[in-house]
C-alpha positions in Angstrom: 207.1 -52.3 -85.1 209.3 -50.5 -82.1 207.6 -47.3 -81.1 210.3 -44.4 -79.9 210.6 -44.7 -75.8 209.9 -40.8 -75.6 207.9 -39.5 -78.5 209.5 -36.4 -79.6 207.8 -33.0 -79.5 206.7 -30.9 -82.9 209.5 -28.5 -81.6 211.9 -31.1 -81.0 210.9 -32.9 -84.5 211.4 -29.1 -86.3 214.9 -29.2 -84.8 215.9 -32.5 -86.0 214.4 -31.9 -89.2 216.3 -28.2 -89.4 219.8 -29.5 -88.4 219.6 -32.7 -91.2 218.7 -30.1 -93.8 221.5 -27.6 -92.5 224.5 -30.2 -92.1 223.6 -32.1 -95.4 226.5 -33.4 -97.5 225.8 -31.3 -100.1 225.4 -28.2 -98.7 222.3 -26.5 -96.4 219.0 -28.0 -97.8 216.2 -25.6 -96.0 214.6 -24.7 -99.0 214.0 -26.2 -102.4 214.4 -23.0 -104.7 217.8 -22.4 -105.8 219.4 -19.2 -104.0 216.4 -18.9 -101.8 218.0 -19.8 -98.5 215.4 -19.1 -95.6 213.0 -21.1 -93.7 210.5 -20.8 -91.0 210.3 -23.1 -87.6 207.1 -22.5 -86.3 206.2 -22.6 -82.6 203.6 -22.1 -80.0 203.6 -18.9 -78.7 203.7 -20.7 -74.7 206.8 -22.6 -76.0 208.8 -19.5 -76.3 211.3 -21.1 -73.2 211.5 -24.3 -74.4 212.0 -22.9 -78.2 215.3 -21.0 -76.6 216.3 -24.4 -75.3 216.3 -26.3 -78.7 217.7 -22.8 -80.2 220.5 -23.6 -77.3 221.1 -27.4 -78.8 220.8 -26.6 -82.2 223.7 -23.7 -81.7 226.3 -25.7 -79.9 225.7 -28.8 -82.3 226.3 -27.4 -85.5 229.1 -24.9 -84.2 230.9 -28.3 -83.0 230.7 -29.2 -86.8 232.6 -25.8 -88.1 229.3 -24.0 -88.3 229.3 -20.1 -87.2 226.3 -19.0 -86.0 224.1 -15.4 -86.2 221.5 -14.3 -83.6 219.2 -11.8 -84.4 217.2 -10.7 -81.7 214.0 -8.4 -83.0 213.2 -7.4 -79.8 216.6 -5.4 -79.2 216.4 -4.5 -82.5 212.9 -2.5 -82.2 214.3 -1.1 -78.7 217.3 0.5 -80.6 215.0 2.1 -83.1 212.5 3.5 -80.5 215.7 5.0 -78.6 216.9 6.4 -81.9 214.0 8.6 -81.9 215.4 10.3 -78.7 214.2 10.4 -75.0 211.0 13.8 -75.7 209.7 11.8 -78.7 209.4 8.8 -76.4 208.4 10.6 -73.5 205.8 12.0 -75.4 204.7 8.9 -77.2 204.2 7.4 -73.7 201.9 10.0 -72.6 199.7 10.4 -75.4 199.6 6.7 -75.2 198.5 6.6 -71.3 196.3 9.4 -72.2 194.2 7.2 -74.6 193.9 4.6 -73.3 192.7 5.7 -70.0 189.9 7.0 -72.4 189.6 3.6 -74.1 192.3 0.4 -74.3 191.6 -0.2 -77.7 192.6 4.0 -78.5 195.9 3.8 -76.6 197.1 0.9 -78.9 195.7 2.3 -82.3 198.1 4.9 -81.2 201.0 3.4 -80.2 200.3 1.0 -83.7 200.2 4.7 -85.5 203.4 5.7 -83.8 205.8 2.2 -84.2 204.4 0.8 -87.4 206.3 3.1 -89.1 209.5 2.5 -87.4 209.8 -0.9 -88.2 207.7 -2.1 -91.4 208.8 -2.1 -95.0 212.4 -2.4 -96.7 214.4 0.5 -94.7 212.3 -0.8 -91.4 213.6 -4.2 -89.2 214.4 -5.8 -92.6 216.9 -3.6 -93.2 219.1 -3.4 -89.4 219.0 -7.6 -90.2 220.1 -7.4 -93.4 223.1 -5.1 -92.5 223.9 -7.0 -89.5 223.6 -10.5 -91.8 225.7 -8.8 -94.6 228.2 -7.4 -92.2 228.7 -11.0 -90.6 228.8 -12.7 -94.2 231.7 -9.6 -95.4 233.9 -10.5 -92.4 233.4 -14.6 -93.3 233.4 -14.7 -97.2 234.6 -18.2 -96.8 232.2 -19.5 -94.5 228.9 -18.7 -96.0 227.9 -21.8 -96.4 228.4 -22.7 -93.2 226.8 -19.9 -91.2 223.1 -20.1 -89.9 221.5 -16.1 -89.3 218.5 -17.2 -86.4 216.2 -15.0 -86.6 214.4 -14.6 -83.0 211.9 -12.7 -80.5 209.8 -12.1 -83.1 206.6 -12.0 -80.7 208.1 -8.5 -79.6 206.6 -7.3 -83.4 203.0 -8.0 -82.3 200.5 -6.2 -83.0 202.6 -4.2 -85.2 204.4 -6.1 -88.0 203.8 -9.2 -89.9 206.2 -11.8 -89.8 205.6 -12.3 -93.4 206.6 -9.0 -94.5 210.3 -9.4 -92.9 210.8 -12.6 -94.8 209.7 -10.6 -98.3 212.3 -7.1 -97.5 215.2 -9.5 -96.9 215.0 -11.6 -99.9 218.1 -10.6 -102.0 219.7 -9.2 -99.5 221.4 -11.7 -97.1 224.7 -12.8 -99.0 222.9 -15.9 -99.3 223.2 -16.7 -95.9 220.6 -19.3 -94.7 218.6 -17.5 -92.7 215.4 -19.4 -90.4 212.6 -17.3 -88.5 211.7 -18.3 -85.3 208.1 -17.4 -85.9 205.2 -17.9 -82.8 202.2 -18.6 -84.0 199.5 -21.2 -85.5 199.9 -23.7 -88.8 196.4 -23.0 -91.0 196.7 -25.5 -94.0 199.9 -26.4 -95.7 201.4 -22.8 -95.7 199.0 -21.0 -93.8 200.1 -19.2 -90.3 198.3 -16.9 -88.0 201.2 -14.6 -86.3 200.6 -15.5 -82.2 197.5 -17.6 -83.3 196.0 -13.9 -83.5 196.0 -12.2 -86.7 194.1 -13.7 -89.6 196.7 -16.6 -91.7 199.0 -15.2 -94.2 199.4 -17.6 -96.9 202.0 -15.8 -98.8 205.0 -17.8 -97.7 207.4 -19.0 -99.9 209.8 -20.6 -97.3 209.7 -23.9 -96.0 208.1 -24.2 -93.0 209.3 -26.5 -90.2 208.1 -29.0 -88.4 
């Protein structure tokens, strides 16, 4: 038996296995569940750089094969819905914030937890600016819905305040069908188990497949 000269990397092995199931013959194959079209390529959270570089490969391979490609970024996304609140709610947010925690760390993020949760969890929180900005995409290419990938990224921006879980469960039904992968940093824990940033406790409700 031949062993591989380089052995390939759990990243590098997620790829592979994502772009086989996405260019298959008979359509994408991320998931087994008919009209469930999302998956989940899990990461290290200290591979975030060389995640972007497999994004990078991933991206300019299937668009060579007539594929159109969607990034979300959920980073910009929460920045737009801070600034929507308007420059005095910030500023005050930021020096209640400062306040606190000069009292106590752990008081200054409870706060700022109190203050952003609610911006961005549940169905008309980050769910929903993806979902409009995958459904816009899929109105404008009717034609090419099988053949467009929604990448989901920068999800570590979320943390402490959202579960990576709960985005997965608002956008179900409400993506065109578009396959749709999260780019999700954290730890495997069993078979479907995974702790967001290897921090929070594993969150076993995941229908998706999970890659590698």
């Amino acid at each position: 038996m031949t062993l591989p000269l380089f052995q390939q990397t759990p990243l590098q092995e997620a790829f592979a296995a994502l772009r086989r199931d996405l260019i298959h013959e008979d359509g994408p194959r991320i998931s087994t569940m008919r009209n469930y079209r999302f998956a989940i390529v899990q990461y290290e959270p200290s591979d975030e750089f060389k995640l972007r570089g497999e994004v990078q490969r991933l991206t300019s391979e299937i668009m060579a094969n007539g594929w159109m490609v969607l990034s979300l970024n959920l980073q910009k996304l929460l920045i737009e819905r801070v600034r929507a609140q308007g420059d005095d709610w910030v500023r005050r947010v930021i020096e209640m914030e400062t306040r606190m925690a000069a009292i106590e760390p752990e008081r200054g993020l409870n706060y700022l937890k109190s203050k952003l949760t609610p911006l961005i969890e549940g169905p008309d929180g980050i769910a929903a600016d993806c979902s409009r900005l995958i459904c816009e995409y899929a109105d404008k290419h009717p034609d090419s819905i099988d053949r467009t990938l929604a990448l989901i990224g920068r999800a570590g921006a979320l943390y402490p305040f959202f579960r990576s879980s709960a985005l997965l469960r608002h956008l179900d039904g409400r993506t065109r069908n578009v396959p749709v992968v999260l780019l999700y940093p954290g730890e495997r824990r069993g078979a479907t188990g995974l702790s967001f940033m290897g921090m929070l406790n594993p969150d076993n409700d995941y229908r998706p497949r999970i890659y590698p």
